[in-house]
C-alpha positions as CSV (number, residue, x, y, z in Angstrom):
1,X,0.0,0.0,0.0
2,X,2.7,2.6,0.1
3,X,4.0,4.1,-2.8
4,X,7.0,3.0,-4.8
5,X,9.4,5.6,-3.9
6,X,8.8,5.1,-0.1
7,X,9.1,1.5,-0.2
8,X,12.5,1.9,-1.9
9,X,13.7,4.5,0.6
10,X,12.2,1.7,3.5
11,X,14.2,-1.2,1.8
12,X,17.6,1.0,2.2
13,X,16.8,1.7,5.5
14,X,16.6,-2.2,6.4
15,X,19.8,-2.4,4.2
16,X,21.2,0.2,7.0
17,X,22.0,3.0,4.8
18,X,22.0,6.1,7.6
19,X,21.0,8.3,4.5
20,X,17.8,6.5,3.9
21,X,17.4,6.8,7.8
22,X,17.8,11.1,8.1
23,X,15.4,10.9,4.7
24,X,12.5,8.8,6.3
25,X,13.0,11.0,9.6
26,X,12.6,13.6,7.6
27,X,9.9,13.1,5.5
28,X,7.5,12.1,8.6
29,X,8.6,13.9,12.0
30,X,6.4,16.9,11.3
31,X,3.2,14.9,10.9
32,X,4.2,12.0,13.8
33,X,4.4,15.2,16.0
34,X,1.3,16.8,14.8
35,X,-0.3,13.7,15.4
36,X,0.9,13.5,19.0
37,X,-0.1,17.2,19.6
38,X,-3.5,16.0,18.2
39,X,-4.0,13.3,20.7
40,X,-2.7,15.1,23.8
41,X,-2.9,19.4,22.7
42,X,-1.4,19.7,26.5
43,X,1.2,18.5,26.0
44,X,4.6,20.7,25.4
45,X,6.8,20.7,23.2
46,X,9.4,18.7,24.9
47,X,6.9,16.0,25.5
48,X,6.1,16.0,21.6
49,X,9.9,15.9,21.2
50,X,10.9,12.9,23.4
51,X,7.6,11.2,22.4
52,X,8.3,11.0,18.7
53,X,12.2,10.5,19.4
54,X,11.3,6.9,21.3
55,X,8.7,6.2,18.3
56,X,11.4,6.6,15.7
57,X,13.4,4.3,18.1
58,X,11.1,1.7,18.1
59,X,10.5,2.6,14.2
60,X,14.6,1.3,13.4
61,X,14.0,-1.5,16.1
62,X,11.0,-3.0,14.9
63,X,11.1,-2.1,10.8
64,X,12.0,-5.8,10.3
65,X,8.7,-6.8,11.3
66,X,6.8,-4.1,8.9
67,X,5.2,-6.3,6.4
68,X,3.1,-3.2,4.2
69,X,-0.1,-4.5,4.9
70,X,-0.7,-0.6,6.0
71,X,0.4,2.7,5.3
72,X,3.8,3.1,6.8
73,X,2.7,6.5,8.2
74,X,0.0,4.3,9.7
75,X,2.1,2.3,11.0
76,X,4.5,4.5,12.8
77,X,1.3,6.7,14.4
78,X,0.2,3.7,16.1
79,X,3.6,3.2,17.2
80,X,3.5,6.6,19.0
81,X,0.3,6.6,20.0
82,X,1.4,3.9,21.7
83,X,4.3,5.8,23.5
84,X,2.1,8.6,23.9
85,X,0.1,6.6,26.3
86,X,3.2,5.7,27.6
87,X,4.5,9.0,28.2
88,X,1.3,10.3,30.0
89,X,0.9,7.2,32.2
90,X,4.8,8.1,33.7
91,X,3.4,11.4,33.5
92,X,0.5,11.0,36.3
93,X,2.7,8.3,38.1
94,X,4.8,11.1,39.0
95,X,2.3,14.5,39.6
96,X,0.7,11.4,41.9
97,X,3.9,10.6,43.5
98,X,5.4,7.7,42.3
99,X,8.8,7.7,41.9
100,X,9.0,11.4,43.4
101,X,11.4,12.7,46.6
102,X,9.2,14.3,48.7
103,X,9.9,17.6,50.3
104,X,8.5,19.6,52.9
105,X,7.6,23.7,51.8
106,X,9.8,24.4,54.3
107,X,12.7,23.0,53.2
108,X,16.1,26.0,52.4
109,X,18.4,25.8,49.8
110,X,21.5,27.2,51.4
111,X,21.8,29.8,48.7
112,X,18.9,30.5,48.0
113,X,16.8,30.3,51.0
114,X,13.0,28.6,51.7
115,X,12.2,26.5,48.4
116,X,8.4,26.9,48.1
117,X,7.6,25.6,44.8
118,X,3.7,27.8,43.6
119,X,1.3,26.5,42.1
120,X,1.7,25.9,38.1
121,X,-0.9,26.8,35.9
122,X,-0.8,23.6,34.3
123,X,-3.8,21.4,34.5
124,X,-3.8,19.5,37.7
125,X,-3.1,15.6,38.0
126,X,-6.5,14.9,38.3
127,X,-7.7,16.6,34.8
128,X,-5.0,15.4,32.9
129,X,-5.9,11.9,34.1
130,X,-9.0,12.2,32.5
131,X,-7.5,13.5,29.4
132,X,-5.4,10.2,29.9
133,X,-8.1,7.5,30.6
134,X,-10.3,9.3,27.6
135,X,-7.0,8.9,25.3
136,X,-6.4,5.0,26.5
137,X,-10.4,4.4,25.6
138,X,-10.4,5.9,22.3
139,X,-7.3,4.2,21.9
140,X,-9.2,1.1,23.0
141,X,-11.9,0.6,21.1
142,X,-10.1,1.9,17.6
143,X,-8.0,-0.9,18.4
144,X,-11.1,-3.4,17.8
145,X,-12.1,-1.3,14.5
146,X,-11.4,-3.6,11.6
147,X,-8.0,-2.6,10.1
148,X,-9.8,-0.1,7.0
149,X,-11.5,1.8,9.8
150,X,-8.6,2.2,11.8
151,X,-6.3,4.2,9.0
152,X,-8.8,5.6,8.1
153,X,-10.0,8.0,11.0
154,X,-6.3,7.6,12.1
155,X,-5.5,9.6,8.5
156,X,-8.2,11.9,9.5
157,X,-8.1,12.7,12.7
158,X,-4.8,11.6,13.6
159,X,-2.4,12.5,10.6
160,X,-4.3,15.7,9.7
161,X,-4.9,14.3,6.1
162,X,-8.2,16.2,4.0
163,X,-10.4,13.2,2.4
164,X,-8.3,14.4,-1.1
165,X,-5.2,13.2,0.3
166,X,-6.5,10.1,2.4
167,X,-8.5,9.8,-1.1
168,X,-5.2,9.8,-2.9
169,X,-3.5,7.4,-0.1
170,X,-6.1,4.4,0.1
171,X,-6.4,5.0,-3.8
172,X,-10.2,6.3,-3.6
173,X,-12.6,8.4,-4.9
174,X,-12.9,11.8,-2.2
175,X,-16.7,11.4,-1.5
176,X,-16.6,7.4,-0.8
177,X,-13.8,8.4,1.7
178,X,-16.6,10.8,3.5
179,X,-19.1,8.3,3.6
180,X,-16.8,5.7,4.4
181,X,-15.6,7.8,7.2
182,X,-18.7,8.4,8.5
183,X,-19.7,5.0,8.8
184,X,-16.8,4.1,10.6
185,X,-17.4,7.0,13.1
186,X,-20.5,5.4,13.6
187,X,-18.9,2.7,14.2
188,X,-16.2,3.7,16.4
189,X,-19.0,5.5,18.6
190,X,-20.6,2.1,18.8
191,X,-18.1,0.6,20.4
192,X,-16.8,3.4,22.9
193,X,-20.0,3.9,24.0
194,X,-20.0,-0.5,24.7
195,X,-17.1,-0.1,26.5
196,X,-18.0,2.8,28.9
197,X,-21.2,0.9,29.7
198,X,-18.9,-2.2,30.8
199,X,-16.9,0.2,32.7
200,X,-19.7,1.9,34.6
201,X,-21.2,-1.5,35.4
202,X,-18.0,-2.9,36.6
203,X,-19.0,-2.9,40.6
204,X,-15.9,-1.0,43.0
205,X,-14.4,-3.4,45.0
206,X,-14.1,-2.2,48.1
C-alpha cells in the first residue's frame, strides 16, 4: 500500500543506509508530532519531542517486522500513539507521587533560602488523568475497528490528512472516503459507548 518511492527508501533503510534513515526521519517527523499534539494538545513541546524520538526508536527496532499491509505512516502513528500513552501514564505516576522525593515547603536551599515551589498553571493531576483514561479508551476501542477503519480515521483525525489526500492514499474516490468515514465513526462511537457501559457496570471493589 505505500507508494513506490517510499518503499525503496524503506528497503535501504533495512539495508542500514543512515541516509535513507535522516530521509524517512525527515519526511515524517512533522506529521508524527502533529499527530501526538493531536491526541494530547497539553502537552509541550518537549513531550512531543521525546515522544516521537522513542517512536522513531522503536520505528529502526521494529522495521524488520513491517510487512506493508498498511500505510507506513500508519504504522509508525500507532507506534506513537502507543508511547504517547506511555509518556502520560509516567506522567500521572509522577504528579501522583510515584517515583517522586518528597519535600517539605519548608525546606532551604543554602543559597537561596526557603524552596516553596507555587502552584503551576498547568492542568492539575487529576484533569489530565481524564485527558489520559479518555485517550487510553479511544485508543481502545479503535483498536477493535477492523484494520480499513482504523487508518482511516487515524488519517483523519490523527495524521491531519483532508479526504483528497487520504483519497489519494487508500487510492479512492474523495466522496466514498466521506461516507466511508462516517460509517466508521459510527462505528467507532458504537463501540466506545460498549465499553464505557462495561466500565460503569464494573462494581468497585471495596
Amino acid at each position: 500500500m505505500n507508494n513506490p518511492a517510499e518503499t525503496e527508501l524503506i528497503d535501504r533503510c533495512r539495508r542500514g543506509e543512515a541516509a535513507a534513515w535522516d530521509q524517512l526521519f525527515d519526511l515524517h517527523y512533522a506529521a508524527t508530532a502533529r499527530f501526538v499534539f493531536q491526541l494530547a494538545p497539553d502537552f509541550k513541546r518537549e513531550d512531543v519531542e521525546e515522544i516521537c524520538q522513542d517512536a522513531f526508536m522503536a520505528v529502526i527496532k521494529r522495521l524488520e517486522s513491517f510487512r506493508g499491509q498498511s500505510q507506513f505512516q500508519t504504522w509508525l502513528f500507532c507506534i506513537a500513539a502507543n508511547k504517547a500513552r506511555d509518556y502520560r501514564e509516567r506522567q500521572n505516576a509522577a504528579k501522583r507521587g510515584g517515583g517522586a522525593v518528597t519535600l517539605s515547603l519548608h525546606a532551604t536551599d543554602p543559597e537561596m533560602g526557603p524552596a516553596i515551589d507555587p502552584p503551576g498553571s498547568d492542568p492539575g493531576p487529576d484533569t489530565q488523568l481524564i485527558k489520559a483514561e479518555r485517550l487510553a479508551m479511544v485508543g481502545h476501542a479503535l483498536q477493535q475497528l477492523e484494520l480499513p477503519c482504523r487508518e482511516m480515521i487515524e488519517l483523519r483525525y490523527f495524521g491531519d490528512l483532508s479526504y483528497e489526500e487520504i483519497g489519494l492514499t487508500l487510492r479512492l474516490n474523495p466522496k466514498t472516503v466521506s461516507s466511508r468515514l462516517s460509517r466508521c465513526l459510527d462505528r467507532l462511537a458504537a463501540v466506545a459507548r460498549g465499553l464505557l457501559a462495561r466500565e460503569n457496570s464494573t462494581p468497585y471493589s471495596v
